[in-house]
Phi, psi and omega in degrees: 000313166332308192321297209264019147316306237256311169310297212307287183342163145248168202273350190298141173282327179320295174355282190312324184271321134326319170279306168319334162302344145326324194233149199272189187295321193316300207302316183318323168279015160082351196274009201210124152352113162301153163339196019293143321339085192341121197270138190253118187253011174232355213250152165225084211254064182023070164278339171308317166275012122010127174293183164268320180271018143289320198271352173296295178280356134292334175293300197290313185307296169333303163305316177317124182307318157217176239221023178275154205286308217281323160311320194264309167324309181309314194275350174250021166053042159290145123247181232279280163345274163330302182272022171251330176262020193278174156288349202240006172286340189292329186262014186244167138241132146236133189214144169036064121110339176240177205208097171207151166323142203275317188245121203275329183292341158326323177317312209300300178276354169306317183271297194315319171303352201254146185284191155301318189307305208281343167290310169287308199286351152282342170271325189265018184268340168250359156307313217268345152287334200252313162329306170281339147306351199069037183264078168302314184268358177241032157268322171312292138356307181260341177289318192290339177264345181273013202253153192244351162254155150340087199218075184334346179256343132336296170306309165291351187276311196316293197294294175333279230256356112358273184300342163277012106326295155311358193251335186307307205095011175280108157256354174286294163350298214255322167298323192296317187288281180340313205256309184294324175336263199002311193305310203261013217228142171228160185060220194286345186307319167302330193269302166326313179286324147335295188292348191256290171014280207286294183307322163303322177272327163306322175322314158311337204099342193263096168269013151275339172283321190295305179314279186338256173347311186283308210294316189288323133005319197225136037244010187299324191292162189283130188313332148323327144276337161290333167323284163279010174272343216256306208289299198318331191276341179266029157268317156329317176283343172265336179281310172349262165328291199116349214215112156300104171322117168322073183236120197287134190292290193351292210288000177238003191306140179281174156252034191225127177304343180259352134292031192304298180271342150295334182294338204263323177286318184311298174321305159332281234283318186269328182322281193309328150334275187303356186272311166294333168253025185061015188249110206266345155297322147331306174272002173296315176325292167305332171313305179331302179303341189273299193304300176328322163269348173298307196306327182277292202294149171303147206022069176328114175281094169293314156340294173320289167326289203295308169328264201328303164316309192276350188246336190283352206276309189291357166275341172261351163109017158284092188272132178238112180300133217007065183283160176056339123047296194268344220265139146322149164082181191279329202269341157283319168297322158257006177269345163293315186278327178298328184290300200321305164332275163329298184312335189134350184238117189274308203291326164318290192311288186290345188260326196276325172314308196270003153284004186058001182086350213247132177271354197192158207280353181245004158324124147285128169319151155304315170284313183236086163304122178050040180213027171305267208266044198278179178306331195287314202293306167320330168292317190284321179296313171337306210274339193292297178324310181268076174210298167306322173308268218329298192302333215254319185131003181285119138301322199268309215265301201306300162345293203280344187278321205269322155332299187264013153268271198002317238263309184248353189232172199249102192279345196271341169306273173323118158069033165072033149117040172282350149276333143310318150340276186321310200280336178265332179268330157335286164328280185314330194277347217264301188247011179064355182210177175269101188279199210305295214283316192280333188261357184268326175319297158315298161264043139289356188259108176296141184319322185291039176250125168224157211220138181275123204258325204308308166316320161307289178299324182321302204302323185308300185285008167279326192264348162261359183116007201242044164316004170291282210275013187272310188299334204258340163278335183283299149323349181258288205295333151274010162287344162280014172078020192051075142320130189244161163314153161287311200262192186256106178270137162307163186187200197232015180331349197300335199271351181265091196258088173128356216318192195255153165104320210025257169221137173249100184317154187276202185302335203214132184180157150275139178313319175308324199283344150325303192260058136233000140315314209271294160343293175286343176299304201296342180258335155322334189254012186265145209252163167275356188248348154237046177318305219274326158330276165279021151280311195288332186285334168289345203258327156336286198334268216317319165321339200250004219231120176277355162251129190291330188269346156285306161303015179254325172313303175271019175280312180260046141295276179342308196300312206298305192310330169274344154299332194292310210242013172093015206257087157328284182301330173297329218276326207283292182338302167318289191313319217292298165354285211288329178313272201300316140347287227257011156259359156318321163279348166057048182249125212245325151333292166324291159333263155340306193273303187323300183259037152284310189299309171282350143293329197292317176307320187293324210279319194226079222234293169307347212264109200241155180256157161287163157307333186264020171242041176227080178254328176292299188304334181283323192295303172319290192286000145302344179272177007242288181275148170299160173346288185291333194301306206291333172324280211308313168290353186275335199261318189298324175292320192301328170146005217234130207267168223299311180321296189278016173257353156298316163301300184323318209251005186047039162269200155256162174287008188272285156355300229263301186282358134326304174295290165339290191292309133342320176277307152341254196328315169268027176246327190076023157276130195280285226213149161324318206295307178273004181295296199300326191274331190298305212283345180272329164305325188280354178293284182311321186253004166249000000 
């Protein structure tokens, strides 16, 4: 359905927004099916005016279950020749063996042109094609669609070959058979169709829909089927929402030993939810149920168990070197490549992501049996695949790989909304601001999803210049207790320069990215009498950190701290250093704000300010000095001596030089003279 979103737009924007006007909030989110036909409010390309067996055979392309020339040439009593000397060839292509409209938003008035009538004799004109080819699901599919009634033997094939579809892995295929079962099927048969509907549409992504299908299930359906409805439905309710539905596993358990390993899959399935959202007692729990049910059940699945064990262990930050390694599937594949990743080999980490995980051609998930490739599971390897770029330092190609899962996949899903994360600090290193792709991906996201917006504007006004406001948002976001992400995103701490505390790496990390953290704390904390010492020995470090865009951060740290200590030429060397990294990196924001810097340093190296344009410097020695220290040093810089800055503030002059001496001393400076040089450098390189 993206595809033909994405065929479908037109390029006008007025268009685009029409047809979204169209569509309900779900389907806008991605969280529901689009139409069919997509509805189109501009385009007409005068099928009305049409013969009827031109518009017949525009129906019939349109109606058809997949888009081969002979079936649909059968139902519409055509041959090739004919429909090329038709009234209706301008709007068709045909190639190699298909048959589909040159414009796809055209469908929308093609059914709108067609009576009822004219719909059922065309669904039933590829029924009676799709019987003599042997198409069971797509004779089935067009008789159910041509009935104006109910009609259960209709229903059970439908539901049949649902389910062969899904064991196929056609899961768009299989939402479809499915969602008509539904239609024509009463009692448990309906209920069958439900548990498949609802597992096909979570898959997809469309998780208003997977709720819709699941929620009627319970508590009426025969257990077996809530069995395999209870993990899809609260995960449907959790992508939804935001929140993993409180729910104790005991009070749902099944109580028959042959639903053992569905229950176990079900169970999973909410582990790793809870887990992803950080509630790591919840997800023990739910584990719980799986070892249990392993235990029980006749051929025990150990792969499941441990796949499960090794990815809810490394969401909590039990990182294991080559944990899970061995375990089958997409859910084992990533959880391989996130342990590899963490121990320390990023490139490891990525060969087992694009190897799928699957050791062999008839090998299965454990978890999601015949739904490796559905959308949902392709999302989580996507996001993972850019999540490892970042950590390794491709800043440009980690974009553009995560650009184009957006496009077909629901990226917003995997790991409570870790693609949205990436895409907006992506956005940021790449373009300095939040495009398109990042800000609709945000709303997408349900509110209890919370996303460090503070961190966001910090990187923005840092990388545009504004230090002022990067400090004054980074401050408020520890002052909120610093929330870090589970995994480790980039973000802008360099502007928290000493904070108290330092920094707490998030949960999910590469080693590197601990130490190129611990790097920039360390030049921030470096003294004037042994800067040059510990310039060089910081700059060793930093040489050994294998992603160019962490080490172009603390290259240009290095830069801003030695001009801050008077050292020009280290401070030119640096910034040039960190330029050229983070375009390596293809991080171009960065890029960019470096050799803002490093001209301004070429240009005005010398240039000294009044106090009162020394607003970046004062928003810096606020992380350091209190309120009055900073009062007392801003007037001491501007020239103005102790008396009168006693009168201004109605202290005493004991006072004022009390303050004074405090500020020194965190400041590291000896005297006004170095007060004063301090305050303008810092003016100048931040």
């Amino acid at each position: 359905m993206a595809a033909q979103l994405a065929a479908s737009l037109p390029e006008d924007v007025d268009a685009v927004l029409a047809v979204a006007a169209r569509l309900t909030p779900e389907q806008r989110r991605g969280l529901s099916r689009l139409p069919w036909p997509l509805p189109s409010a501009t385009v007409r390309a005068g099928i009305r005016g049409l013969a009827s067996r031109d518009r017949l055979l525009l129906l019939t392309v349109v109606l058809a279950l997949e888009e081969e020339l002979e079936p649909i040439l059968g139902a519409a009593g055509r041959s090739v020749e004919e429909v090329r000397a038709s009234a209706a060839a301008p709007h068709l292509t045909i190639h190699a063996g298909s048959i589909r409209l040159t414009d796809p938003r055209a469908a929308a008035e093609v059914y709108e042109a067609a009576s009822a009538a004219e719909v059922v004799l065309v669904h039933r004109r590829l029924a009676d094609v799709a019987v003599a080819r042997g198409d069971r699901s797509g004779a089935a599919w067009h008789r159910a669609r041509s009935c104006a009634v109910r009609d259960r033997r209709a229903a059970v094939l439908l539901t049949a070959c649902a389910r062969h579809a899904s064991d196929e892995g056609l899961i768009e295929r299989a939402l479809l058979l499915a969602g008509e079962a539904a239609a024509h099927a009463t009692g448990a048969l309906a209920d069958e169709a439900r548990v498949l509907a609802g597992c096909m549409a979570l898959a997809c992504g469309h998780a208003a829909d997977a709720e819709a299908w699941l929620s009627g299930l319970f508590p009426g359906a025969a257990e077996h089927r809530r069995t395999r409805a209870v993990g899809p439905y609260l995960a449907a309710r959790t992508i939804r929402h935001g929140l993993v539905p409180a729910v104790d596993p005991r009070r749902v358990v099944p109580g028959s030993a042959t639903d053992a390993t569905v229950w176990a899959r079900s169970a999973g399935l909410v582990a790793i939810l809870c887990a992803e959202h950080g509630d790591r007692v919840a997800a023990r729990r739910w584990l719980a149920q799986v070892r249990h049910m392993n235990s029980h059940a006749a051929g025990a699945d150990g792969p499941l168990h441990d796949a499960l064990e090794g990815l809810c262990g490394l969401l909590a930050g039990d990182i294991v070197a080559g944990g899970t390694a061995g375990d089958p599937g997409v859910l084992g594949g990533v959880s391989a490549a996130l342990h590899a990743a963490c121990a320390g080999d990023i490139d490891a980490g990525l060969r087992l992501l694009r190897s799928g995980g699957l050791r062999g051609e008839g090998e299965v998930d454990p978890l999601f049996p015949g739904f490796e490739s559905s959308p949902v599971l392709r999302a989580y390897r996507a996001v993972t695949e850019v999540l490892l770029l970042v950590w390794r330092g491709d800043i440009g190609h980690a974009r553009e790989v995560l650009r184009r899962a957006a496009v077909e996949l629901p990226v917003a899903i995997p790991f409570a909304g870790l693609g949205v994360v990436l895409a907006r600090r992506l956005d940021l290193a790449v373009l300095g601001v939040l495009g398109p792709i990042a800000r609709a991906l945000t709303d997408v996201l349900p509110r209890a999803v919370a996303l460090d917006v503070l961190v966001d504007r910090a990187v923005e006004a840092y990388l545009d210049g504004s230090f002022e406001a990067a400090v004054g948002a980074m401050g408020l976001w520890r002052d909120r207790g610093a929330p870090q992400p589970l995994f480790a995103v980039p973000g802008v701490d360099e502007v928290l320069l000493c904070s108290s505390g330092g920094h707490r790496p998030a949960t999910v990390h590469p080693p590197e990215s601990e130490l190129a953290a611990a790097l920039r704390q360390a030049v921030v904390g470096t003294s004037g009498g042994t800067w040059r010492t510990d310039q060089e020995t910081l700059r060793v470090a930093a040489s050994r950190l294998r992603s160019p865009f962490a080490r172009g951060r603390v290259e240009a740290l290095l830069g801003v701290r030695s001009g801050l200590h008077g050292d020009a030429a280290s401070a030119h060397g640096h910034l040039a250093h960190a330029e050229r990294l983070f375009e390596v990196a293809g991080a171009r924001a960065w890029e960019r704000a470096m050799r803002r810097r490093r001209e301004r340093l070429e240009e005005s190296m010398s240039a000294a300010e009044g106090s009162d344009g020394l607003r970046g410097c004062r928003s810096a020695w606020a992380q350091r000095l209190t309120p009055r220290e900073l009062e007392v040093a801003m007037h001491a810089v501007g020239g103005t001596a102790n008396r009168a800055i006693a009168e201004r503030l109605s202290v005493s002059v004991r006072t004022v030089e009390v303050h004074l001496g405090r500020a020194f001393v965190k400041l590291d400076v000896r005297n006004r003279v170095e007060l004063t040089v301090l305050a303008h450098r810092t003016e100048q390189f931040l």
